[in-house]
Residue, then its C-alpha position, 0 to 999 in steps of 0.5 A: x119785263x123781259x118776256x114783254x121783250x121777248x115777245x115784242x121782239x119776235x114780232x119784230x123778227x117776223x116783220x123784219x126777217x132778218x135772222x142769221x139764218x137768211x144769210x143776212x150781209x156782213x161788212x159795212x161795204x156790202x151793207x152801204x151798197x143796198x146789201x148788195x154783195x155777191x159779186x163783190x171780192x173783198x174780205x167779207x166775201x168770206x160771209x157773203x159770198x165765199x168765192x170772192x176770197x180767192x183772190x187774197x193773198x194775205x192772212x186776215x182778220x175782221x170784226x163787225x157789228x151791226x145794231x137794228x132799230x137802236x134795240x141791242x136784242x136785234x144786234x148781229x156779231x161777226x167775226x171772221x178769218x181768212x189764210x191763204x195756201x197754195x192751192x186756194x184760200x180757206x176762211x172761218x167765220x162765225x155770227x151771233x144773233x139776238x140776246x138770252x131768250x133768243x140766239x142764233x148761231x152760225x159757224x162756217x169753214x170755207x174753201x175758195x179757189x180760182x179756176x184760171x185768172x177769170x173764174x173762182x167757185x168756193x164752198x162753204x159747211x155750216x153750224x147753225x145753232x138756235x137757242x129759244x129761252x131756257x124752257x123751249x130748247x135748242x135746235x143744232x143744223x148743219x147745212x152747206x153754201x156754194x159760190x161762184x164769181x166770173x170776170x167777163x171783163x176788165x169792167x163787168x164781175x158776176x156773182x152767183x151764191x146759193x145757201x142752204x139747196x137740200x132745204x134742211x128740216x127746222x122742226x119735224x112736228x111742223x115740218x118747217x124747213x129752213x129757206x133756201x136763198x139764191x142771189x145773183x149779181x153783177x158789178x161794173x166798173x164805170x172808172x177806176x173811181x166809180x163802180x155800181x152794183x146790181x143784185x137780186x136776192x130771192x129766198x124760198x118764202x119770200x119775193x125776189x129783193x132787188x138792190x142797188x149800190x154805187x161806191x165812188x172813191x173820193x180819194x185812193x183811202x176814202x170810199x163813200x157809198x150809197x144803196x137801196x134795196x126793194x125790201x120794205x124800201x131800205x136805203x143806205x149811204x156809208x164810208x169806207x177808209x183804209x190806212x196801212x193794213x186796216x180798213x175800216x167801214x160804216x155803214x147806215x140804212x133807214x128802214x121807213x116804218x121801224x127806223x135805222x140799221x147801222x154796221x161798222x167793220x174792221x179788217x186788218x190785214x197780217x202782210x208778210x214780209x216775203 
């Protein structure tokens, strides 16, 4: 029965691509705005684009879970740190996906920095580690991601995020590389209420994905969300509520051929009293 799993599950994988190595979304923000991310600051920047970090002032921590098609093996841990010095701001984040006969890993050690008041670029290391069954083996990688992200103006942010350029080598039998992906996006603020998020994300074996995200502030601690992503037409709606030092945010996205996609995160933030 479980390599019926087994089985079921990798045609899933293939038709879904969404494996931790494709630098999948972390955070029910990003994953309520259509996946979009890389022209976003906040916490989970951390994950996805690690020039959005440079701006934090406090040491934090985040968890997060994501869960595909009600089916507990595609499931995606996350879990996340970020402490502040004065020359910038380092950030340790670590993912797991799949269950016993599959699992990928990744591990990353961060370091983003400002450049003057409009300009941050960060750069990230990262383990990856895939593990098939007992009998296929285990394969261990490292590779690196770089970010930048500008403020053209009080209204209009730009994000750049490149993972994994030197095209790291899967397996040498076949000569698999494990893709590159590079994603730009821009963020513009319509109000101090409304903002809107356009993104287009192109990995080396596949079409660009264009996503769309619009986040409205219903109060100054309840956001609500809504996206699309041109991938396999997803879309997405969440809610974002912040109390004190917590914030808490969930997301869902229908996928119209497989079903639904659900992410909740928590953030909490260690305030200092200086």
């Amino acid at each position: 029965m479980r390599w019926i799993v087994f089985l079921f599950f990798f045609v899933l994988l293939g038709y879904t691509k969404i494996t931790a190595n494709d630098n999948s979304v972390a955070g029910g923000r990003s994953a309520a705005l259509g996946g979009s991310s890389v022209s976003l600051e906040g916490f989970w920047s951390v994950y996805n684009n690690q020039a959005g970090i440079a701006s934090y002032k406090h040491v934090a921590v985040g968890i997060s879970y994501e869960n595909r098609f009600l089916i507990n093996e595609l499931s995606t841990k996350y879990a996340a740190i970020i402490f502040p010095v004065r020359s910038g701001v380092f950030g340790l984040s670590i993912s797991s996906f799949g269950f016993t006969l599959y699992n990928e890993k990744k591990i990353g050690f961060a370091f983003a920095r400002k450049f003057g008041k409009y300009f941050s670029a960060s750069l990230q290391i990262d383990y990856l580690g895939i593990r098939i069954g007992n009998e296929y083996g285990k394969k261990d990688l490292f590779t690196f991601e770089t970010g930048m992200q500008a403020q053209a103006n009080s209204n209009l942010s730009l994000g750049l995020h490149i993972f994994n350029p030197p095209h790291i080598k899967l397996s040498d039998q076949y000569n698999e590389l494990l893709p590159a992906v590079i994603k730009f996006g821009i963020t513009y603020k319509f109000s101090k209420k409304i903002c809107s998020t356009v993104e287009i994300e192109k990995n080396t074996y596949h079409n660009a994905v264009i996503k769309v995200g619009i986040e409205y502030l219903i109060t100054q601690n309840v956001s609500f969300r809504i996206g699309v992503a041109t991938q396999q037409g997803i879309n997405s709606f969440g809610i974002g509520y912040k109390f004190k030092t917590f914030v808490f945010d969930i997301s869902s996205s229908y996928h119209p051929g497989l079903g639904y996609i659900s992410q909740a995160s928590l953030i909490f933030e260690i305030k200092s009293n200086n």
